[in-house]
TIROLUM-9793 format. One record per residue (C-alpha): z, y, x; residue number from 1; chain. Coordinates in pm, 1 decimal. Each point is the difference from the previous one (the first is absolute). Last residue first. Example, Ala and Ser with C-alpha at 12.3 -4.5 7.8 and 13.67 -1.06 7.14 Angstrom:
2
         z         y         x  marnu  dovo
     714.0    -106.0    1367.0      2     A
      66.0    -344.0    -137.0      1     A
This chain:
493
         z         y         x  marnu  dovo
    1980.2   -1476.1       5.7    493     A
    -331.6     -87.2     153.6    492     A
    -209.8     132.9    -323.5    491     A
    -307.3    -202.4      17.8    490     A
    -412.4     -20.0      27.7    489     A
    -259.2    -138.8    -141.3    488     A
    -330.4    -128.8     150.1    487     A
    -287.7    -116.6    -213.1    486     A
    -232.0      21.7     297.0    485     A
      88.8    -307.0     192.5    484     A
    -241.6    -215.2    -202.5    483     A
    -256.3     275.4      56.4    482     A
      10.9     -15.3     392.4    481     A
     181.5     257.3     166.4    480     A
    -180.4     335.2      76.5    479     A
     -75.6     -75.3     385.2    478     A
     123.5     338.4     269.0    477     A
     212.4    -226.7     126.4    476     A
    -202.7    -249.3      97.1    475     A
    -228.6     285.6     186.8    474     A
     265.4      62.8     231.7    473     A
    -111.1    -162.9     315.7    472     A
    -331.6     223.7     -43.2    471     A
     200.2     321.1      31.4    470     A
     -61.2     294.3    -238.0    469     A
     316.1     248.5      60.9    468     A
     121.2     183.9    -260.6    467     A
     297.7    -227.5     -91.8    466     A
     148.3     -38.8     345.9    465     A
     358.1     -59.0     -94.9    464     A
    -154.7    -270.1    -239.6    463     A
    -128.0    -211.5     255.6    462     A
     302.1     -48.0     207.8    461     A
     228.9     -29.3    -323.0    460     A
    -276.2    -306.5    -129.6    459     A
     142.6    -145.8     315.5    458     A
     282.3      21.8       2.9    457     A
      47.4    -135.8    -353.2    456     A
    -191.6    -296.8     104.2    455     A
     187.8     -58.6     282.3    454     A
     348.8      13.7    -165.4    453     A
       8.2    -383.7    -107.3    452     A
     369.9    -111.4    -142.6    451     A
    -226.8    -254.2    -204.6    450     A
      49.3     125.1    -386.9    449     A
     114.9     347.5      78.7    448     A
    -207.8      94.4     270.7    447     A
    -295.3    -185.4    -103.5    446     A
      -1.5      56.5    -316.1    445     A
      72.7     411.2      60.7    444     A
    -322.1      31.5     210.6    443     A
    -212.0    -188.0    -223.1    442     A
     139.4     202.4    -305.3    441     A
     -63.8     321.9     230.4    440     A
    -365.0    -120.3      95.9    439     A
    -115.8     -78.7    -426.9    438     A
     133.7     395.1     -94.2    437     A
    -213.9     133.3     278.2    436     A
     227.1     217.7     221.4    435     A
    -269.0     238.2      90.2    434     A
    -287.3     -23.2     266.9    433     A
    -356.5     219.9      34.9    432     A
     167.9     314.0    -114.7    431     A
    -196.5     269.2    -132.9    430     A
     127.7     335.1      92.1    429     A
     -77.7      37.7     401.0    428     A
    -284.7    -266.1     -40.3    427     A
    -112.2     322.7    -295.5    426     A
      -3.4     280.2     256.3    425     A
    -220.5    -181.8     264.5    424     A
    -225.3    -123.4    -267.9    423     A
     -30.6     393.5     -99.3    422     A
     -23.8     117.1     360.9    421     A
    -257.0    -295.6      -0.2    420     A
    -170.8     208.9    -298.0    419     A
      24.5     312.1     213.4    418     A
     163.5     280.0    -162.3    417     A
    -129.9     329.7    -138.9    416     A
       1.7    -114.3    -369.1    415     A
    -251.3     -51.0    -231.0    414     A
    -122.3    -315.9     148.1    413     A
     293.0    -190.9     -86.9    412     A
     -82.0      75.1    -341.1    411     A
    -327.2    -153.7      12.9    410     A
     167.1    -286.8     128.0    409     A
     238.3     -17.3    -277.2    408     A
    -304.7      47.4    -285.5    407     A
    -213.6    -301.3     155.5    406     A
     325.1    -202.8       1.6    405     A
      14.8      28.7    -367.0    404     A
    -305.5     -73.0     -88.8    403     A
      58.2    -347.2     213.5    402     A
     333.0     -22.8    -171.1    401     A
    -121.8      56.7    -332.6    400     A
    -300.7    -298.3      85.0    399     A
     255.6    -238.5     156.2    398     A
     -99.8    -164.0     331.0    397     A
     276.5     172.1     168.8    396     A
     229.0    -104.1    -279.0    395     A
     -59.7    -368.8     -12.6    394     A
      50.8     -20.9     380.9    393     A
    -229.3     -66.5     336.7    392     A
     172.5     229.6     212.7    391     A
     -44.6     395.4     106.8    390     A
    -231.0      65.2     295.7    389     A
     141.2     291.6     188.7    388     A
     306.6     -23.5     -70.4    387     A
     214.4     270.6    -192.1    386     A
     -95.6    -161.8    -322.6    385     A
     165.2    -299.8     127.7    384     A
     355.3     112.9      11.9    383     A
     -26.6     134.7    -321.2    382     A
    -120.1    -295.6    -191.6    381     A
     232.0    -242.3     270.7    380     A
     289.5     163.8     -87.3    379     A
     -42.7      27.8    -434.8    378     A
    -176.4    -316.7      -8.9    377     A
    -234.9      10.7    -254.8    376     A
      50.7    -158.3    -376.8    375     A
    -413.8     111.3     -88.0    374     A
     140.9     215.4    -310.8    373     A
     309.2     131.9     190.8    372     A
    -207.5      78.3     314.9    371     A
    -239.8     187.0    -171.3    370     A
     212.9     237.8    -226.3    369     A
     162.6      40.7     338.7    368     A
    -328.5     181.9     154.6    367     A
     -42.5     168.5    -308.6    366     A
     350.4     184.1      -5.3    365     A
    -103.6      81.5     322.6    364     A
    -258.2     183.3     -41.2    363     A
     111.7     160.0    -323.8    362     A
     299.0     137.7     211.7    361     A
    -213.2     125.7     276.3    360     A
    -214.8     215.1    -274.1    359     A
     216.5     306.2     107.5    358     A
    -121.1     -11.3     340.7    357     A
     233.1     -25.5     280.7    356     A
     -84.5     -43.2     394.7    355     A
     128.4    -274.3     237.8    354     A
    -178.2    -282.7    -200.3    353     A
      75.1    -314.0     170.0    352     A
      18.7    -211.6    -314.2    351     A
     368.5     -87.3      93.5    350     A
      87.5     339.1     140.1    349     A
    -155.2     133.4    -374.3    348     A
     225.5    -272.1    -138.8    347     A
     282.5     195.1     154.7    346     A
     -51.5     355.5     -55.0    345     A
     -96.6    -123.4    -363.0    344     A
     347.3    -167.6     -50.5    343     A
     190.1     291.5     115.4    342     A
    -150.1     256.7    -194.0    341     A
      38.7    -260.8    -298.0    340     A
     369.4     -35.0      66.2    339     A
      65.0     381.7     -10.8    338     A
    -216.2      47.0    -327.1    337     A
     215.7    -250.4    -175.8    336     A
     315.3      94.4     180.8    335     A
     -15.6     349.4    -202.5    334     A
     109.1     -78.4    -298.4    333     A
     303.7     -95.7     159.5    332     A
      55.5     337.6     190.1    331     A
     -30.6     193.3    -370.8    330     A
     222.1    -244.4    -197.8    329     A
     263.6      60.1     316.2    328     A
     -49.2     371.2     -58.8    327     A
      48.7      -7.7    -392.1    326     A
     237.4    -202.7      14.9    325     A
     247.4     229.6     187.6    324     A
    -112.9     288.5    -219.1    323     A
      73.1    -120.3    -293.3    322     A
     401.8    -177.1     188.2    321     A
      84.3     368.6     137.6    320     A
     156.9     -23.7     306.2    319     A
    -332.0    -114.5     202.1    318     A
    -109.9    -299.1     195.6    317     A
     318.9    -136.3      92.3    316     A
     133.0    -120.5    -360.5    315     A
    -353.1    -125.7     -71.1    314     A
      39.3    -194.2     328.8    313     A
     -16.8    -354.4    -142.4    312     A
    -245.2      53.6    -253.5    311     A
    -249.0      62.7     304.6    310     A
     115.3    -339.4     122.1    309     A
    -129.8    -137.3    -301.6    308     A
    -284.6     158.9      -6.6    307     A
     -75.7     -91.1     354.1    306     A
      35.9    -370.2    -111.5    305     A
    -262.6      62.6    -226.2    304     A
    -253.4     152.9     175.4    303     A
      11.0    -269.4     206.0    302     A
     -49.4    -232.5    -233.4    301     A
    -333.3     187.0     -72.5    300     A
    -108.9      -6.9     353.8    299     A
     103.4    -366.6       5.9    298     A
    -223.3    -146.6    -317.0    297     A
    -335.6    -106.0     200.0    296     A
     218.4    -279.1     142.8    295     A
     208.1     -95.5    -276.1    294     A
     330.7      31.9     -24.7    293     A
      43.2      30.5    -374.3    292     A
    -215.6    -266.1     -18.1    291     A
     172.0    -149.0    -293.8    290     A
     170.1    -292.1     126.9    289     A
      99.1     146.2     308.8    288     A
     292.5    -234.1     104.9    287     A
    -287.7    -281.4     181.5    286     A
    -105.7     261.2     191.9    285     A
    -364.8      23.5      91.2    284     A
    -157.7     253.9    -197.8    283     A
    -376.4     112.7       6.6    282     A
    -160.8     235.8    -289.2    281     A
     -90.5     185.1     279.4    280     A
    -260.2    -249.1      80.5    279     A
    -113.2     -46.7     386.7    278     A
     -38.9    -330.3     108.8    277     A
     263.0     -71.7     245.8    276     A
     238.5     234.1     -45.7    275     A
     332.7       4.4     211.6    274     A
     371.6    -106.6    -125.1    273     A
     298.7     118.5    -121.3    272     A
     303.7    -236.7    -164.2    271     A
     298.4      95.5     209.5    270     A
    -154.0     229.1     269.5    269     A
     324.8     252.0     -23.9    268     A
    -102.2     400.4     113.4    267     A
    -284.2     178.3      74.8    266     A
      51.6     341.7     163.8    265     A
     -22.0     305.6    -173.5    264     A
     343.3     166.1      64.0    263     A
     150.5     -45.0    -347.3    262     A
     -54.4    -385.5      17.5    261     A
     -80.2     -88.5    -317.6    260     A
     145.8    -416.8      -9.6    259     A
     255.1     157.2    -245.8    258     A
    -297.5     122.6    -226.1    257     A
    -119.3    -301.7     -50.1    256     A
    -325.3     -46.0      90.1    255     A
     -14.2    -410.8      61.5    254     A
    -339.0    -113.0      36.7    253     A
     -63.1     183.5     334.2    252     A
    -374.3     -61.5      14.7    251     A
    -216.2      79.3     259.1    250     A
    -352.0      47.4      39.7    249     A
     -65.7     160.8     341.0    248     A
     -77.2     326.8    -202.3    247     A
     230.7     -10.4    -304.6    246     A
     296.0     -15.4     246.3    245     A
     -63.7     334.7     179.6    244     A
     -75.2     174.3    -279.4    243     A
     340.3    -138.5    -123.8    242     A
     169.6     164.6     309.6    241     A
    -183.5     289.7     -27.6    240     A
      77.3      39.1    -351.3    239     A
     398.0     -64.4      35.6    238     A
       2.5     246.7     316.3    237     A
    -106.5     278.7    -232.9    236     A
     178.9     -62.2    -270.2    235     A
     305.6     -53.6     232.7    234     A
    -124.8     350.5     139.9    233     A
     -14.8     154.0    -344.9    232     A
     342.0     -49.1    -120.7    231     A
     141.4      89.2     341.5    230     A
    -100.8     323.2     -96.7    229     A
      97.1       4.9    -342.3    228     A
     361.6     -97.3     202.4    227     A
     -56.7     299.5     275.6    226     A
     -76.9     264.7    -284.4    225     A
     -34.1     314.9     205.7    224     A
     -41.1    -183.5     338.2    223     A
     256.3      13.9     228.8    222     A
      56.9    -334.1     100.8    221     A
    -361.9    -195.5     -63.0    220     A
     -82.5     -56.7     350.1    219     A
     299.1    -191.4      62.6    218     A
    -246.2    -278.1    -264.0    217     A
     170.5    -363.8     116.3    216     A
     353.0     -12.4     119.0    215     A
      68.6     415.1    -114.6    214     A
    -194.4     -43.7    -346.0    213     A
     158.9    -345.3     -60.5    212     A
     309.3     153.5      30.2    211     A
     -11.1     250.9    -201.6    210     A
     -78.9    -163.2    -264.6    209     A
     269.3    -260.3      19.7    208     A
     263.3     263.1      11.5    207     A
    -154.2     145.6    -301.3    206     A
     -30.1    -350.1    -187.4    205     A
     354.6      -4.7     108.8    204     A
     129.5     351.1    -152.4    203     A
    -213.8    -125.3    -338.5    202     A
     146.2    -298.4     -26.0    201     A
     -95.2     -83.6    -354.5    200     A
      43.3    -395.7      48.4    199     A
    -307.3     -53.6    -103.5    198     A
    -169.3     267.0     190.1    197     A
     190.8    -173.2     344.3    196     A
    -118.6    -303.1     -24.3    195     A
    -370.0     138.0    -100.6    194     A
      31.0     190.6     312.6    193     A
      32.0    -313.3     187.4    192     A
    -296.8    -143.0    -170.5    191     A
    -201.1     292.0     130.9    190     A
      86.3    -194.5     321.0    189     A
     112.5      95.5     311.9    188     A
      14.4    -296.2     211.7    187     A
     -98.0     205.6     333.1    186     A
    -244.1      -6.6     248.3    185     A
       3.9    -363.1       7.6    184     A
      56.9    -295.7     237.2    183     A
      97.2    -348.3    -197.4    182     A
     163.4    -281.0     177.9    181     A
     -95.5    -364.0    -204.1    180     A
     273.5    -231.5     -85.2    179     A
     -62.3    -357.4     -56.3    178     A
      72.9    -306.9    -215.8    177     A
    -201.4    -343.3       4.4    176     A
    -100.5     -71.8    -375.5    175     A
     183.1    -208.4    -247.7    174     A
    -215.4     -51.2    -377.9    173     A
     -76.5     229.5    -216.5    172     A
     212.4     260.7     158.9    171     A
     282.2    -111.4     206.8    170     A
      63.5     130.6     355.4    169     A
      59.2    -249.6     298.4    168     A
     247.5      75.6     316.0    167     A
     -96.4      26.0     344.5    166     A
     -48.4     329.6      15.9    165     A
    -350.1      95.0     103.7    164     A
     -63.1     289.6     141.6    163     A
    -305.1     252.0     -76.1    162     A
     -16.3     313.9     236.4    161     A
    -110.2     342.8      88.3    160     A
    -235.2      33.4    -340.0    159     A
    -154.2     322.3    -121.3    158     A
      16.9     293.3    -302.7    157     A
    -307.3     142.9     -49.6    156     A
    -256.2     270.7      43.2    155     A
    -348.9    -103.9      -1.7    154     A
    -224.4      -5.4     296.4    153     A
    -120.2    -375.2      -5.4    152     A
     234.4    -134.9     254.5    151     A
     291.8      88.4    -128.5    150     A
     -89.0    -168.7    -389.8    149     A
     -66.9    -302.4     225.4    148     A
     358.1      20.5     129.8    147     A
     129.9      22.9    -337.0    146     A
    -231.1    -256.8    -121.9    145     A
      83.2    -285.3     276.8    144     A
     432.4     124.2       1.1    143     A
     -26.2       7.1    -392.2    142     A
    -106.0    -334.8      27.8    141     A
     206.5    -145.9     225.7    140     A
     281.9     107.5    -208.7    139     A
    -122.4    -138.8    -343.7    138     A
     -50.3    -321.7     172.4    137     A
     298.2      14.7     172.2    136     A
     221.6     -11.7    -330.0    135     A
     217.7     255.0     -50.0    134     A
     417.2      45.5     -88.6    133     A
     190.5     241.5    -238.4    132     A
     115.5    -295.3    -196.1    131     A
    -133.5     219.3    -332.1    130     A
     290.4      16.3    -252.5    129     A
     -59.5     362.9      -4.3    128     A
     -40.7      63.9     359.7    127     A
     108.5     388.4     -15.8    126     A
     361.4    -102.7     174.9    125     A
    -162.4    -166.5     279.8    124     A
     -84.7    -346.1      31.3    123     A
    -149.0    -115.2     329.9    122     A
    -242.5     123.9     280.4    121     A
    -361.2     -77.0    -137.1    120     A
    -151.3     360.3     135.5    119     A
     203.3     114.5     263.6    118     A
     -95.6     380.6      57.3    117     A
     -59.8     227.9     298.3    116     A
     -59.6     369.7    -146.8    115     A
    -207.1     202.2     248.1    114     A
      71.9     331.3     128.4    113     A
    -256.3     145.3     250.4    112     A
     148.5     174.3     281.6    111     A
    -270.8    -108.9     313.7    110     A
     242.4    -233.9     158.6    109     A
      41.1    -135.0    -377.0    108     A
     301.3      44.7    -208.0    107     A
     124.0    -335.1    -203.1    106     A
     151.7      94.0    -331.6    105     A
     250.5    -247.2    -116.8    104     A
      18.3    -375.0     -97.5    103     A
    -150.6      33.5    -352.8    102     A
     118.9    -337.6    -181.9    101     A
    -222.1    -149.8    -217.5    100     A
       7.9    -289.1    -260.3     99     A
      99.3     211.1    -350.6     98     A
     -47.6     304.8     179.2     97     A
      24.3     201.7    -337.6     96     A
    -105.2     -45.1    -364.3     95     A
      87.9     200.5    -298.9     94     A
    -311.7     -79.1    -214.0     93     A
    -272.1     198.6    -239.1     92     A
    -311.8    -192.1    -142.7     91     A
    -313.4     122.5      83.4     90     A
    -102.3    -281.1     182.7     89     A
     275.1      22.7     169.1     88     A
     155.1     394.9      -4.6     87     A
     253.6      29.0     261.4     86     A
     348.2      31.0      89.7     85     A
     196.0      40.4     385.5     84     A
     303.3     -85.8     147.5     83     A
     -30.3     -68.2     402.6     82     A
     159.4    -275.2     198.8     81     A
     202.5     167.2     269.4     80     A
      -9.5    -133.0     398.4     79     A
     209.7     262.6     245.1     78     A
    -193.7     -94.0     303.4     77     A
     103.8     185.1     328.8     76     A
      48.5    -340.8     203.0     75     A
    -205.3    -261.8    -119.2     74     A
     127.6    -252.6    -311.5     73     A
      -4.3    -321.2     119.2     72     A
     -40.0    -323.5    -286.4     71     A
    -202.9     242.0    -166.3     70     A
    -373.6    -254.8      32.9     69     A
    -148.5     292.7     198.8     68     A
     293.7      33.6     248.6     67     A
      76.4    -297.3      41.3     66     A
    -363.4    -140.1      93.1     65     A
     -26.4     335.1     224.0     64     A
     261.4    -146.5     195.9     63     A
    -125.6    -379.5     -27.5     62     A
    -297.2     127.2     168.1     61     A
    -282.8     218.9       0.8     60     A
     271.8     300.4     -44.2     59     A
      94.0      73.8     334.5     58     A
    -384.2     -43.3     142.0     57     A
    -140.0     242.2    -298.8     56     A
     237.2     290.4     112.1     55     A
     -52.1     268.2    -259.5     54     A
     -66.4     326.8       3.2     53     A
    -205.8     -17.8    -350.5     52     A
    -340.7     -10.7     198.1     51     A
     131.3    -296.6     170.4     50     A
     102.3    -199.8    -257.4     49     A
    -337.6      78.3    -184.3     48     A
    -194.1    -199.4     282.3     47     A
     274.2    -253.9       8.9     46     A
     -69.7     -96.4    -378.3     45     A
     210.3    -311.5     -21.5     44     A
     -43.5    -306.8    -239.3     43     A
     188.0    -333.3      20.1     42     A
     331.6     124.6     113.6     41     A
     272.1    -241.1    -113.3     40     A
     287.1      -1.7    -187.1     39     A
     261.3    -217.9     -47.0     38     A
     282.9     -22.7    -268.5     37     A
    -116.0     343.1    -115.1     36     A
     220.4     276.8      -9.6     35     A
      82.8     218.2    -369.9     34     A
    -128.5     351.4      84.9     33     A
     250.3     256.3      86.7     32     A
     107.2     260.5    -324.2     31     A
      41.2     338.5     -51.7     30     A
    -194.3      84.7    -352.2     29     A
    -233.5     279.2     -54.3     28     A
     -51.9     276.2    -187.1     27     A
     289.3      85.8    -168.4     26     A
     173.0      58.6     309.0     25     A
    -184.9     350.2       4.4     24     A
    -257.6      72.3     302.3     23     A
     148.6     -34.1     362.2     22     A
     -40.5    -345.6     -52.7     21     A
    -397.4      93.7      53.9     20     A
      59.6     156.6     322.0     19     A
      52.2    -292.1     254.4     18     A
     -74.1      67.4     387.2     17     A
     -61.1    -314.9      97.8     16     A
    -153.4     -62.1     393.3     15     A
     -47.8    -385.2      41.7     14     A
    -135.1     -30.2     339.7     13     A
      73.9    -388.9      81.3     12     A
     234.0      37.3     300.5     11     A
     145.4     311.9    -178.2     10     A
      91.5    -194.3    -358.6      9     A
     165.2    -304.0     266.8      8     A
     331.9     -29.9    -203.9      7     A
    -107.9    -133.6    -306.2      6     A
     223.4       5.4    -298.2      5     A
       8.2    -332.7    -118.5      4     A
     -56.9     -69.0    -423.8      3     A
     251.2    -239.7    -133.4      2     A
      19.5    -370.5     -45.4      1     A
């Protein structure tokens, strides 16, 4: 069986314009995706369809089945699995698209490029003796927490589909197959620069360069040093992004620094998860046996994966090697005091607090102190504290917390703002729902263990309105119960 070309790409709206095989063969690999003996849609976001340009009613069907599965390959796709390296667990690999294929570049009605990737979709020559295939557990899931991740404010890659194929995967033990389709900005990795480095392609790492500044930071042509420059805005997307991560308690668990999406946006929901009692000692990935991973431990991963993209464009940076490392020592020293800027704006949006005051940081620092030693809930802490009455727990009856709250509402009257402008402000930045660890597992059970999509749809409905407090959605806003609380999670490759 071979992959169809599809002859109804204008019935369904697909608009490629492809400029990443425009970048040096080295990069990538042309290749179709290996068909499935019969797919099926299971899964399809029509809302996103349609902001792509898409046609959700030609692709509901067993078109759009086809087409996300790679049996059809739509008109204007020129499909490529990408090469890439990266550091895991600080450990450095040649990988690639060992189970993707990137279709092409869909263009939007408004312009916008996004890549439109088959996750799942075969062997490829960067498999490495994988089978290049996915379970639809895995895929469901990354759908839910991508989705979620939407939802919440934070910048991420997102979920069109999730097929099935008819055909079983082996891990432990057989599992249904599927193929999820993957909307991103970009797949620009610093793991692709890594590829390159190691090769010593220093004309490619340019052409690379480059492009990534043009598809994702135009603003920076013409600036004195545009690849410093780009230096500094991955840094600063990269803390805003974490920031963003640290406040509604997620975890990523697997920082590599090929899953480092160059543009900011979150990318691959293998083994991440969400806090439920807040510790930032927290890991759930049953590959992180140190705790590299860990929760409270992101900002300084982070700042590790930049430095090894940083080492990456030495050759760029300046002509002179001294001086070269001099300036990319100088912007990585400076992510610390970067992140933090961005961490306080956003925990002061949690507290409510719209003005700064250097003892801020102290405040909060306290507040979590208190929540760690009473095992809080890290949503329903903050959610509550915007309420009017807070709830009957541990740490609201604690004596540090109770000293503590005295000092945050006397802070809150030091600035010009209401305090229901400040409960106002912190129901904006406090979600009442997330994708609680103990929902998704029911969610994925059903689905994959009794072909039941209702309970998947239905934690999706709740979670795309995360800020809002409705009664009906109290259940999901429930810590699981403590025999549910030693919760792991795993690598779906």
């Amino acid at each position: 069986m071979t992959a169809e070309n599809s002859t109804t790409a204008t019935e369904a709206g697909w608009n490629f314009d492809n400029s990443y095989v425009q970048l040096p063969e080295s990069l990538y690999a042309r290749l179709n995706p290996v068909p499935v003996r019969e797919p099926r849609l299971v899964v399809f976001n029509r809302l996103l369809a349609e902001s792509l340009g898409l046609r959700p009613e030609a692709l509901a069907g067993d078109e759009g089945a086809a087409i996300f599965a790679g049996n059809r390959i739509p008109a204007g796709a020129e499909p490529i699995a990408q090469a890439y390296a990266g550091h895991q667990f600080g450990s450095f690999t040649i990988l690639g698209d060992g189970r993707a294929i990137l279709l092409g570049e869909q263009i939007t009605p408004g312009g916008e490029r996004f890549d439109i990737q088959l996750k799942g979709s075969g062997r490829t020559p960067f498999s490495r003796r994988g089978d290049g295939r996915a379970a639809l557990g895995p895929m469901l899931r990354e759908y839910i927490i991508s989705e979620a991740m939407h939802a919440l404010g934070i910048p991420t890659t997102r979920s069109l589909a999730v097929v099935t194929t008819g055909e079983q995967v082996f891990r432990e033990t057989p599992l249904p197959g599927a193929i999820l389709t993957r909307v991103a900005a970009s797949h620009i990795r610093v793991g692709t620069f890594e590829f390159l480095a190691a090769k010593g392609d220093l004309e490619s790492i340019r052409a690379l360069a480059d492009y990534t500044i043009s598809r994702h930071f135009p603003d920076l042509n013409g600036t004195e040093n545009r690849f410093l420059a780009l230096l500094y805005r991955v840094m600063e997307r990269q803390a805003a992004l974490v920031t963003k991560w640290l406040e509604v308690g997620f975890i990523h668990g697997v920082m590599n620094t090929d899953n480092m999406s160059l543009c900011g946006e979150t990318i691959d929901y293998g083994p991440c998860a969400f806090l439920d009692t807040y510790d930032p000692a927290t890991v759930f990935s049953s590959i992180d046996q140190s705790g590299r991973y860990a929760y409270g431990n992101q900002s300084q991963i982070v700042q590790w994966n930049l430095t090894r993209f940083a080492e990456t464009l030495l050759p760029l940076l300046h002509e002179e090697q001294d001086q070269a490392i001099r300036l990319a020592q100088e912007a990585v020293s400076a992510f610390p005091e970067i992140f933090l800027r961005c961490r306080l704006a956003g925990i002061r949006a949690k507290l409510g607090l719209f003005t700064e005051e250097s003892a801020d940081l102290e405040l909060i620092k306290e507040l979590l102190n208190c929540m760690q030693q009473n095992h809080a809930d890290y949503t329903n802490t903050f959610r509550d504290l915007a309420a009017e009455t807070v709830a009957e727990t541990a740490l609201f009856r604690d004596a540090a917390f109770l000293k503590w709250q005295r000092r945050w509402q006397e802070r809150l009257t030091r600035q010009p703002q209401s305090v229901e402008e400040s409960r106002t402000l912190m129901r904006a930045q406090n979600p009442a729902v997330i994708p609680r660890n103990h929902r998704v597992e029911e969610a994925l059970e059903a689905a994959v263990e009794r072909g039941d999509f209702t309970v998947m749809a239905k934690l999706l409905e709740v979670l795309s309105q995360p800020y809002a407090e409705r009664a009906e959605d109290d259940d999901y806003r429930s810590p699981p119960e403590p025999s549910a609380r030693c919760y792991q999670t795993f690598c779906g490759t």
